[in-house]
N, C-alpha and C positions, 0 to 999 in steps of 0.2 A: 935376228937375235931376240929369244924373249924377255921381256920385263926381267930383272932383278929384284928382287927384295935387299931394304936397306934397314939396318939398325936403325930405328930414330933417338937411343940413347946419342949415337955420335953427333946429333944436330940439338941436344939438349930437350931433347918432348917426350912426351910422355910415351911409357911403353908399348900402352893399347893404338895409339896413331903407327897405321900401315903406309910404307914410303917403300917406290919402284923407281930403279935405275930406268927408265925410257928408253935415253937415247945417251949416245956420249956430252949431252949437253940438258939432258932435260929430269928432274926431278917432279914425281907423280904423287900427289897425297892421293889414296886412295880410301873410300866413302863407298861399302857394300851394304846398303839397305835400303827398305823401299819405302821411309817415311820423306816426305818432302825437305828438302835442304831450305831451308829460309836463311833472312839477316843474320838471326843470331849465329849462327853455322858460319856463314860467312867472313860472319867477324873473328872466330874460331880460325879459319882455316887463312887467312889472311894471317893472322898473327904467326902460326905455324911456318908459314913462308916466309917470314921478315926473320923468324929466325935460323931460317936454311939459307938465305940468304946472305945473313951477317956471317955466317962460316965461310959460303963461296959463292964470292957475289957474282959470277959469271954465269951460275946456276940458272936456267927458266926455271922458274916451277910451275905447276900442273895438278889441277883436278882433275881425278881418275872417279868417274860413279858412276853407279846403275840408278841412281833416285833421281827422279825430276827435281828439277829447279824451281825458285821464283824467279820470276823474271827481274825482280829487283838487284835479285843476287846476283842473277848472272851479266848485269849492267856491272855492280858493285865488283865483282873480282876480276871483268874484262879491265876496267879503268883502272886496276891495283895491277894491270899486268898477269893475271894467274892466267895459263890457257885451260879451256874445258876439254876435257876427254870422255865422253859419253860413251858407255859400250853395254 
């Protein structure tokens, strides 16, 4: 089954944030570009998940990106729960 595109109006975010059906249980922010994702981003995309979460807390959510990581971040969003999807 391929990824889904999902409204992010229904999860209350902004219109430019791109969200992919996964799985039957899994919600994808996805992040196409190739400048490095640091804290600030993080912090960004963490907030985004607390609020897809409060709709359907049974949701995973998930980072979907082609941009490298910091390694800070990607401690910081393992520990908040987001899983990474690199591709």
């Amino acid at each position: 089954m391929p990824p889904m595109k999902l409204a992010p109006k229904e999860f209350g975010l902004p219109a430019r944030t791109l969200l992919e059906q996964v799985d039957g249980n899994t919600i994808a922010i996805v992040i196409d570009r190739k400048s490095r994702i640091i804290m600030a981003d993080g912090r960004k995309i963490l907030e985004k998940a607390q609020k897809i979460k409060t709709l359907q807390a049974s949701i995973t959510v998930a980072l979907k990106t082609t941009a490298p990581l910091c390694s800070k971040t990607i401690k910081f969003l393992e520990a908040e729960g987001i899983q990474l999807i690199l591709y």
